[in-house]
C-alpha positions, 0 to 999 in steps of 0.5 A, a space after each residue: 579491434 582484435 587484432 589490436 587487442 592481441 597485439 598489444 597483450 602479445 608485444 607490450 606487457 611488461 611495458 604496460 604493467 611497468 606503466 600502470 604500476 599492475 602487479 598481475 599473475 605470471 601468466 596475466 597481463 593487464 593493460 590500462 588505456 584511458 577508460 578502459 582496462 584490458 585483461 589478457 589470460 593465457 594459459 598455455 592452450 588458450 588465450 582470453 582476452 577482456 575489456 572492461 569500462 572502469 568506474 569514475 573510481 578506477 574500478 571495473 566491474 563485471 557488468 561493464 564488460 564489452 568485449 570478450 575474445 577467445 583464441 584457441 589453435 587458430 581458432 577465435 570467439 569473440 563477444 561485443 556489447 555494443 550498447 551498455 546497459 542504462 544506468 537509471 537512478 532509481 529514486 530511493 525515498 521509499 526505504 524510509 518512507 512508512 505508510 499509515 493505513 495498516 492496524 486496528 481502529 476503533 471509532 464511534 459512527 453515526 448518521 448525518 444528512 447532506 448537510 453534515 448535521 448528525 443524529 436524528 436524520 431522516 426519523 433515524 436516531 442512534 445511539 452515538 456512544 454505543 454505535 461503533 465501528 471497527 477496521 482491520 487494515 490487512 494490507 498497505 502500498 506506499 509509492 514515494 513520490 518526492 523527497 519531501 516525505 510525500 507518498 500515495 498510499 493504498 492496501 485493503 482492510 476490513 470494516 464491521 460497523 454497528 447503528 444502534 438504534 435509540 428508539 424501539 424500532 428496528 429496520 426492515 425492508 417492506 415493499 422494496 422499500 427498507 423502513 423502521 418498524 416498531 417493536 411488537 405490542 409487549 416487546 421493549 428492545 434493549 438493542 437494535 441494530 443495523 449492522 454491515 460487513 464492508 472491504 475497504 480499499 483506500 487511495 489516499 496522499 501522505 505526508 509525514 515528517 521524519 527524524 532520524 529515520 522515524 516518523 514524527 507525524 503525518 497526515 493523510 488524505 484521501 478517498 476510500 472505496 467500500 464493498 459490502 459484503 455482508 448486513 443485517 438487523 438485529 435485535 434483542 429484548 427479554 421475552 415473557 419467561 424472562 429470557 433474552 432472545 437475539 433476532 435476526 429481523 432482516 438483511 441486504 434491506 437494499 444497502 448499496 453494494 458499493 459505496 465510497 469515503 473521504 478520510 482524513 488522518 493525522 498522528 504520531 508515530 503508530 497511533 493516529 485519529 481518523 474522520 470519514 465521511 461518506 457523500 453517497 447515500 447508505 440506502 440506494 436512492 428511493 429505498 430506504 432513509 437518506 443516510 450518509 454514514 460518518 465516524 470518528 476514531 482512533 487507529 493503532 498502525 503496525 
């Protein structure tokens, strides 16, 4: 192919680009045979010879460069790309694609049984209204599957409920086994609580319905993982000299280490509600209550 290359930017370039209608440099000589476009480069000391495959627009590009030869006082180098590099569409639905798991969330949680009958479980009853639950969602993945607007999601945040309790009771770990315990003989709490620190990881399946590359609505379903880091129980009352006092009373009280929710999710644009359910147990099995924690709230995605 050399030689042939050669020969044709050495005996035919006036021809070629009176053909092609080039208007290339002086010491340049372009040539156009089907697909390809030949460029011959001399410059009194060294001659270069390129080839490239044009585009369906007639354009070359750099990258589509397969042969590459040099001459220089008797002397050639040449450079052949034999198999081109594979040109895979790469599926563009992620640019306009913006998951819902980021931001502040504020809800109510409570306590339910296997049945999903909330409050007053187990000889447990919370205080619905001053029980809460906040989630900072830190991180978020969105992986677009479809050009529908469907996308799994995934990310990290972080989870800090409070369980008030409504009795004068407070939990306590007796035994090996965490129980409610009443208030000292005297003592009247004006809150008790059980309070958990959790890392959340979701994986959940998004949909949202986009206009003029902004999202309208979504939903989302989906699971999320829950990793204990930190819990206590606390409480406070006002002792005999009138003052308020804030005690620690126990903490770890056999809470599983690990645990998991099913969430749904829904909204407009950045603010949305959300519900969770968890099916495993706060309590690991035979140490403590049988408790399956639930929430309701509102989230404000960045």
């Amino acid at each position: 192919m050399k030689n042939v290359l050669l020969f044709l930017a050495t005996c035919f370039p006036l021809a070629a680009v009176a053909t092609t209608g080039v208007q290339p440099a002086a010491t340049d000589t372009v040539i156009v045979v089907e697909n390809k476009r030949i460029e011959v480069k001399d410059n009194g000391d060294r001659m270069k010879v390129k080839v490239y495959e044009l585009t369906e627009e007639g354009d070359s590009i750099d990258s589509d460069m397969v042969f590459e030869g040099h001459y220089r006082d008797g002397q050639n180098y040449e450079r052949r790309k034999h198999i081109r590099s594979l040109n895979i569409p790469v599926p563009t639905w992620d640019k306009d694609f913006s998951a819902h798991w980021a931001g502040f969330g504020m809800g109510f949680c409570n306590f339910a049984d296997g049945s999903l009958h909330v409050n007053d479980v187990d000889g447990v009853s919370l205080r619905g209204g001053k029980s809460l639950e906040y989630n900072l969602n830190f991180m978020e993945w969105s992986f677009p599957f479809s050009r529908y607007n469907w996308a799994v999601v995934t990310g990290a945040g972080m989870r800090w409920n409070r369980y008030r309790l409504d009795t004068n009771n407070y939990f306590k770990e007796v035994d090996g086994v965490t129980v409610l315990q009443p208030a000292p003989e005297g003592i009247t709490y004006k809150a008790s609580k059980l309070n958990t620190t959790s890392l959340t990881i979701p994986l959940l399946l998004e949909w949202q319905k986009r206009r003029h590359h902004k999202t309208s609505y979504f939903f989302s379903a989906g699971v999320v993982g829950v990793v204990k880091t930190m819990s206590s129980s606390k409480v406070v009352y006002t002792d005999d000299r009138g003052k308020t006092r804030k005690e620690k009373m126990d903490g770890g009280m056999n809470l599983r280490p690990v645990s998991m929710d099913i969430m749904l999710q829904a909204g407009l644009d950045w603010i949305g509600i959300y519900a969770r359910y968890s099916p495993v147990s706060a309590f690991k099995h035979n140490k403590g209550p049988e408790l399956y924690p639930v929430s309701i709230g509102l989230h404000l995605h960045l």
